[in-house]
N, C-alpha and C positions, 0 to 999 in steps of 0.2 A: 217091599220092606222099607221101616221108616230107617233113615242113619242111625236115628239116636234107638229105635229098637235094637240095630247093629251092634252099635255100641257098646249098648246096655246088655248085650247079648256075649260079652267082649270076644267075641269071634275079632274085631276090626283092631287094630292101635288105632287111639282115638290122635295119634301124634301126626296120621298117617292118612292122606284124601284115599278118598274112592279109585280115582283114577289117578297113574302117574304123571300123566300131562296136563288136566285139564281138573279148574279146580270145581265146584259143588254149583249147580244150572243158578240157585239166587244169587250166590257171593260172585257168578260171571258176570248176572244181567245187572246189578249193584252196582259194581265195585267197575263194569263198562261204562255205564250211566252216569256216574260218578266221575271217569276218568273222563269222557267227552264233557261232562257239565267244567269242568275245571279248564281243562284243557280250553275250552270254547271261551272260559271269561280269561282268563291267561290271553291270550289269543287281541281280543277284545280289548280288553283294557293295559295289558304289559306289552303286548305285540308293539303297539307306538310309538311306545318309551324306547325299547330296545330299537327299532328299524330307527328313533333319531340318536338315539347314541351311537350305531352302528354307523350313521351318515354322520356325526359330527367328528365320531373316530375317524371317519375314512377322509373327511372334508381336512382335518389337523392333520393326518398321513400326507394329505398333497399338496396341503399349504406348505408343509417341514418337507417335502422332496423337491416343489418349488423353490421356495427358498436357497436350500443348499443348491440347487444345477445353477440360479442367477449369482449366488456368493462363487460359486465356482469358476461362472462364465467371467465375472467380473475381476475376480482373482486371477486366471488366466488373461485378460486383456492387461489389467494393468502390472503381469509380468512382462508378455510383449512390450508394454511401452518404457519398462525399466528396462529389458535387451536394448530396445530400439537406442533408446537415450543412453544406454552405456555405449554402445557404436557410435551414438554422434559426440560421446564430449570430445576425443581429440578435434573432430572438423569445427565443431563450435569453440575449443578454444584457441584454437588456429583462426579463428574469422575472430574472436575477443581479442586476441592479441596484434592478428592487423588493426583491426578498430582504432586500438590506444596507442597503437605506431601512429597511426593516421591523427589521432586525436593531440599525440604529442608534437608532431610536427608540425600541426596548424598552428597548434600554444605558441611552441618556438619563434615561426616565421611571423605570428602576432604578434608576439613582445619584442622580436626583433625589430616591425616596422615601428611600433608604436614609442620605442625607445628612439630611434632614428627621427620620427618626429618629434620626440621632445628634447633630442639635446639637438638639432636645426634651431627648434622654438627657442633653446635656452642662448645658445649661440645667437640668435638674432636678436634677442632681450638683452642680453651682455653686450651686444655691438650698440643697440639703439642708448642702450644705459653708458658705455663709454662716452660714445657722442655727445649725450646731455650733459656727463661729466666735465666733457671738453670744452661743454660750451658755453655751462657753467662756470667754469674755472677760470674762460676767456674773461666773461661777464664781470665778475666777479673781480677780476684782474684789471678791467678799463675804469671799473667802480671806485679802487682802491689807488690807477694812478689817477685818476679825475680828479678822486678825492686829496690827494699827494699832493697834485700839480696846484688846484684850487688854494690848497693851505700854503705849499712855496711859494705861489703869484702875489699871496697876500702878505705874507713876512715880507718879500719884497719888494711888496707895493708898499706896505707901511713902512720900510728902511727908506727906500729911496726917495719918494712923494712927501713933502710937507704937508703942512695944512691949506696952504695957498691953492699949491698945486692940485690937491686932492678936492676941493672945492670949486676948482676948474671944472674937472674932468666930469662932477656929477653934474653939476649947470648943464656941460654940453651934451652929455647921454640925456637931460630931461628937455632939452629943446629938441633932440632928434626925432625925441619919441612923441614928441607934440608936434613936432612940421609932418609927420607919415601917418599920425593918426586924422 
């Protein structure tokens, strides 16, 4: 018997397949035919797309898990070396603070020499400056009675000496100096 004889027959609910499981031999070999033709170009041409999205998702998963273990490793090291460094500032500034001890003491004992040489220097420039003062002063002193003596010789050569006399004395200084030359 045809279905649709069935049907028309309404012995069937037309709501309702033949069998509870399985549905009408064309709509299975169709509607199978059908689901491998799709399935096969899915397959074919979607299959690629999804296998590289699924590797560039998986590739970005282990790029971003990379990532974070290296942020992490590195964040862990340079807490170590903020521990480390918090343990050394007192020894470091125990070694800073010798340093500028040392550092101040050399100042000291430099300005101390270098001061020692220049009041020597200045001390020996004040002595050598006295000296010249003195010697100057001397100088200057035999100039002034030279000069004294010169100008007294002469008042009292001109008091004493005439004209006679004084006309003498050149005669005989210009013949001394004509017999020796």
């Amino acid at each position: 018997m045809n279905l649709f004889a069935v049907i028309a027959a309404g012995e069937i609910d037309p709501a309702r397949s033949i069998h509870w499981l399985w549905p009408a031999a064309a709509e299975l070999i169709y509607g199978s035919l059908a689901s491998i033709l799709i399935f096969g170009l899915l397959y074919k041409f979607a299959g690629p797309a999804v296998r590289k999205a699924m590797a560039d998702r998986t590739a970005k998963i282990q790029g971003e898990l990379d990532a974070s273990a290296e942020a992490r490793s590195s964040a862990e090291s340079e807490a170590a070396d903020i521990r480390r460094a918090a343990g050394d500032i007192a020894s470091e500034r125990q070694r800073l603070l010798a340093d500028a001890d040392a550092q101040a003491e050399a100042l000291l004992s430099d300005g101390r020499a270098r001061l020692a040489a220049e009041i020597a220097d200045l001390e020996a420039r004040a002595e050598a400056d006295q000296a010249a003062a003195a010697s100057r002063v001397g100088d200057e002193l035999r100039t002034e009675i030279s000069r004294l003596a010169a100008e007294v010789s002469d008042r009292l050569l001109a008091d004493t000496l005439d004209d006679s006399a004084q006309q003498a004395l050149i005669e005989s200084f210009i013949q001394k100096v004509g017999s020796s030359s």
